[in-house]
Residue, then its C-alpha position, 0 to 999 in steps of 0.5 A: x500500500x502506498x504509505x503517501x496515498x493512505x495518509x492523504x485520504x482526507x476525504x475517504x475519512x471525511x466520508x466514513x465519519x458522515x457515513x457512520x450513524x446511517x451504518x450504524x442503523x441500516x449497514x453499509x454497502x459498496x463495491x470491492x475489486x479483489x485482485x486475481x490470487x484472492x477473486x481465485x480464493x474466494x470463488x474456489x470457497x463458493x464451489x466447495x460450499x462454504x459461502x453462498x456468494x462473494x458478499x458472504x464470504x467478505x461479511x466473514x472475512x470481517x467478521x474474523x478480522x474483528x474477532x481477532x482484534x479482540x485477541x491480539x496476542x494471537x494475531x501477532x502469533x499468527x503472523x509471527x508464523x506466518x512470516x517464519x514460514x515464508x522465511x523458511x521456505x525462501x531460505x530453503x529455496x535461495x540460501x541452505x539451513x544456515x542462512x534459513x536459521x537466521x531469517x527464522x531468528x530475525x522473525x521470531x522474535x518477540x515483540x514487546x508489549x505495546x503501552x497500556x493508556x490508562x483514563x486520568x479520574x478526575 
């Protein structure tokens, strides 16, 4: 994602915010345009039954995205593996064992814990 692009969108912001009360209350739709290798995932997961129509499987999609922001100590674990996979595999393909165990090292390291913001009573 173009990091410049993301944090110019005024407007998108300005638009969620007005939209949001009426969201709140009714939903929300709008288009979505999914790239080849996703558009190919979803489809193949209406063939095997597990979603009706696209529209199901991206409501979700969200779902468990919001789900696992409630648990974010497993989405940092998810993710941790995730990238010690791709490490390995491209370790394995471009470098032999030691310079695998490197890259696993880089990526498993444990991130700090974030800070707590605590209210101020006053």
């Amino acid at each position: 994602m173009d990091d410049e692009a993301f944090a110019d969108n005024h407007a998108e912001r300005d638009q969620a915010k007005a939209l949001r009360a009426q969201a709140r209350t009714a939903g929300l739709h709008f288009e979505v345009y999914l790239p080849p290798a996703q558009a190919d995932w979803l489809l193949e997961w209406i063939e095997q039954g597990h979603f009706v129509d696209p529209c199901e499987g991206v409501v979700a999609i969200v779902k468990n995205f919001i789900d696992l922001e409630l648990h974010r100590d497993l989405s940092d674990e998810l993710l941790r593996r995730m990238l010690a996979q791709a490490a390995a595999e491209l370790a394995f393909a471009y470098g032999g064992e030691e310079r695998r165990a490197r890259l696993e090292a880089r990526h498993s390291r444990d991130r700090p814990d974030a800070a707590h913001w605590e209210e101020i009573a006053r």
